[in-house]
N, C-alpha and C positions, 0 to 999 in steps of 0.2 A: 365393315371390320376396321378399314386406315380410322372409319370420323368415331368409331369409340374409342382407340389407341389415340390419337389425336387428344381426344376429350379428356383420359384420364392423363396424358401428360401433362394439360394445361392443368389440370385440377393441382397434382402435384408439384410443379412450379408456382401456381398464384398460392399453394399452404407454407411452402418453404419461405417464398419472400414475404410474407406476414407474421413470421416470426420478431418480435423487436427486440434489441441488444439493450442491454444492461449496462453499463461501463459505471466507474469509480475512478476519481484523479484529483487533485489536489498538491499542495503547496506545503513542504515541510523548512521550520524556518528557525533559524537560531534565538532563540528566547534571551538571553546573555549579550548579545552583540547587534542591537541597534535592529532585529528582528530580518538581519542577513538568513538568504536562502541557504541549505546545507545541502553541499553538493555531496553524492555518493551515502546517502542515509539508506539504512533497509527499511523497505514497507514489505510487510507479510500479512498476508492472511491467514489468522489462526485457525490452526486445523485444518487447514490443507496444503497442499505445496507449493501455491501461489506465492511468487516473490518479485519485490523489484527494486530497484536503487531508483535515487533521485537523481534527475540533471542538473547540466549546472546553473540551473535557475531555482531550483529547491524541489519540482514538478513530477511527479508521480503519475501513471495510471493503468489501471486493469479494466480490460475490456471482456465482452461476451461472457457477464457474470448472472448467475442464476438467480433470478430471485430471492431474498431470505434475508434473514439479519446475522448481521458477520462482526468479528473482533478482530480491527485492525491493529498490526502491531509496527510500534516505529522505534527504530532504534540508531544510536548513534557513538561510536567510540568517544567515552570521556561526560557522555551526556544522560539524564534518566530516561531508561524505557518507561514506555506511556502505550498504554490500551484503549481505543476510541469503538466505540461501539458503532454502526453503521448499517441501516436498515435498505435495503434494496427493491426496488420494483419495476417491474415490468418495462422497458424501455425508456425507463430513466437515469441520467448523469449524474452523479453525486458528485459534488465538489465538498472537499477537505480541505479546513487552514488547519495545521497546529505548528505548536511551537515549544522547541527542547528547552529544559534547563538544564546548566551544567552540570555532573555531579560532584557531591563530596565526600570526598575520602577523609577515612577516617585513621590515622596513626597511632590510636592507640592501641597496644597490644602487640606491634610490631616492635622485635629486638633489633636493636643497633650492632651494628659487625664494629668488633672492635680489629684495628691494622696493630701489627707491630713492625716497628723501623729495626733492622740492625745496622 
């Protein structure tokens, strides 16, 4: 009875550690400025609750991610969001470079506050 309890623990220990991890990380970088790292940018994964900021090297990553193809999303105060598709597999590392351009505003349409002095 111990060497089949035995037996089925090993089985379940050698299925557990043969699972492989999936991870995604990458480099998010300012397009505008000489293609400096942006420190504190959101990286999201669309459609789920996955989130994370960059350090202060530009460097992003998500780990123990399921296989499938995903829509990352990057985004930056002052800069355009940008949607990167990204196909995932089986205990493989994806590495991402992208890089933001600034946005532009646009002032037309907006009224002028007119002061008056007394």
């Amino acid at each position: 009875m111990k060497q089949v309890f035995f037996l089925i623990t090993l089985m379940i220990c050698s299925l557990s550690f043969g699972q492989e991890n999936s991870s995604l990380q990458g480099n998010i970088l300012d397009g505008e400025l000489f293609n400096e790292p942006l420190l504190m940018a959101t990286v999201s994964i669309e459609n789920t609750t996955l989130s994370t900021h960059t350090n202060f090297h530009g460097k992003f990553e998500f780990d123990n991610l399921t296989p499938g193809t995903y829509n990352i999303i990057v985004q930056f105060l002052g800069y355009e969001t940008i949607k990167l598709p990204v196909t995932i597999t089986s205990g493989e590392t994806i590495n991402v470079q992208a890089s933001l351009q600034s946005k532009t505003l646009s002032l037309i349409g907006i009224s002028t506050l007119k002061t008056t002095s007394k």
